[in-house]
C-alpha positions in Angstrom: -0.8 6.0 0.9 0.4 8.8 3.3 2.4 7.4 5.4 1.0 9.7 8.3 -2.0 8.3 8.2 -1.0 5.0 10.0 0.8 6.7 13.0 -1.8 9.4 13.0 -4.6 6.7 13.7 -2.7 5.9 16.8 -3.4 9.1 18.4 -6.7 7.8 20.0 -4.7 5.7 22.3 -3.2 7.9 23.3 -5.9 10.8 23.8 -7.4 8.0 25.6 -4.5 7.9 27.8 -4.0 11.0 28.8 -8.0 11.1 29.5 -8.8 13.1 26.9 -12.6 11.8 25.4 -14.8 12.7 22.9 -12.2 14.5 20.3 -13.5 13.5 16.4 -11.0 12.9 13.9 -11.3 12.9 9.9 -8.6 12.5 7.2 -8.5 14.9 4.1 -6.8 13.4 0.6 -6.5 15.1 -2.3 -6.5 12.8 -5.3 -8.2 9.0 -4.7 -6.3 7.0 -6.6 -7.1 3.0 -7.8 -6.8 1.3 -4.3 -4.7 4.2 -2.3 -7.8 5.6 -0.5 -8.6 2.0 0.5 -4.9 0.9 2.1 -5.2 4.2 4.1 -8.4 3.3 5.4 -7.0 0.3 6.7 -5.1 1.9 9.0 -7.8 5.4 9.2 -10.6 3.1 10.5 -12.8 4.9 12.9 -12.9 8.8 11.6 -14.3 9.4 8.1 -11.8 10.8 5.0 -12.9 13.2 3.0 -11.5 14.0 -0.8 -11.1 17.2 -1.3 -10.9 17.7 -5.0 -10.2 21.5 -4.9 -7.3 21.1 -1.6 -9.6 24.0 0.4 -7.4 22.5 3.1 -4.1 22.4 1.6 -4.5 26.3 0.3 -5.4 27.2 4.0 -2.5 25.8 5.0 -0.4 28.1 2.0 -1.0 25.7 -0.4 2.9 24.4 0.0 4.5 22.2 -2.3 7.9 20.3 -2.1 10.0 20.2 -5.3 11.3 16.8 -6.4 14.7 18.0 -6.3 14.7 19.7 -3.4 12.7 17.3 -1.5 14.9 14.3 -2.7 18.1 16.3 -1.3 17.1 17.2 2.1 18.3 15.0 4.6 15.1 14.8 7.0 12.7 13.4 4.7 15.3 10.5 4.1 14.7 10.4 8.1 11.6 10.2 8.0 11.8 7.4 4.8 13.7 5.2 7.4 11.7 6.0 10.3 8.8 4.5 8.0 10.4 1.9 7.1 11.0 0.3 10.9 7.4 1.3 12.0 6.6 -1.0 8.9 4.9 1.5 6.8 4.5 0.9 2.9 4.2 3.7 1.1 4.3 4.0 -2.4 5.4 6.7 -5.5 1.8 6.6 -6.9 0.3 9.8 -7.3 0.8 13.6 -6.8 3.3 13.8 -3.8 5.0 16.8 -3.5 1.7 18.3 -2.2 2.8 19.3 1.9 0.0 18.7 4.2 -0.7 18.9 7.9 -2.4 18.4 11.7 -5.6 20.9 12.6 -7.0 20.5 16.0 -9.9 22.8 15.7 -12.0 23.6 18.9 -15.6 23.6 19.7 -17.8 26.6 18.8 -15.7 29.8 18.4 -12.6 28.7 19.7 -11.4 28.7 16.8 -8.4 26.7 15.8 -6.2 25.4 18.8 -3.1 23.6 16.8 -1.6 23.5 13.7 1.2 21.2 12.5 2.5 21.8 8.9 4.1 19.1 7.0 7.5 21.1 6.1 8.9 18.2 3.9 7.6 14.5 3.4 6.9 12.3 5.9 7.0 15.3 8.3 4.6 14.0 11.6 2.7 16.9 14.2 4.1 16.9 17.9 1.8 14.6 19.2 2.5 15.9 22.7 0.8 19.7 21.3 -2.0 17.7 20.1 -2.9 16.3 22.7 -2.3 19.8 24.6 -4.5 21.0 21.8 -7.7 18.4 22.5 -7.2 18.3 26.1 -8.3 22.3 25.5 -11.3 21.2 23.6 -12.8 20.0 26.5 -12.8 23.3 28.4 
């Protein structure tokens, strides 16, 4: 399960909060595994997930991968690992994950796209407090 998905789900509170309505969310996934698109719908309940077979998203985004090695040797994502871990996030080794993916606020009409947060190594979250910048722009 990406482990994002959880504390991305959260976000609504906190739009909500900061009196930001009306902002649609959807999840992208690359690969459905047996039973992984289900455990992160459990936390991704209100906005729908799309599969994206092809990863049109992930190649807009540079189409970034993380090598095993590298990945397993860089001290953030062992960070973020342990920052999962006390939020109470399972996550699992199921599946293609050295795939990098990311945050798009994308504005109404032709304003085009307002914030982008790219995953640099797992577990890697967007600044929540730009998102929220982002959506609060959405409503202009």
């Amino acid at each position: 399960m990406p482990r994002g998905g959880a504390e991305t789900a959260l976000l609504e509170a906190e739009l909500k909060a900061a009196g930001v309505g009306n902002v649609n969310f959807a999840a992208v996934v690359h690969e459905n595994l047996p039973g992984e698109l289900e455990d992160f719908q459990k936390y991704w309940t209100e906005a729908p997930v799309y599969l994206d077979k092809e990863r049109s998203f992930y190649k807009a985004q540079g189409d970034r991968w993380l090598g095993l090695i590298q990945g397993m040797m860089t001290p953030r994502v062992w960070s973020n690992v342990n920052r999962a871990k006390e939020a109470k996030i399972k996550g699992n080794l199921k599946g293609e994950g050295r795939l990098l993916g990311g945050v798009l606020v994308v504005g109404n009409k032709d304003q085009g796209v307002l914030y982008e947060g790219r995953e640099e190594v797992w577990g890697d979250h967007a600044d929540l407090k730009k998102v929220v910048e982002a959506c609060k722009k959405i409503q202009q």
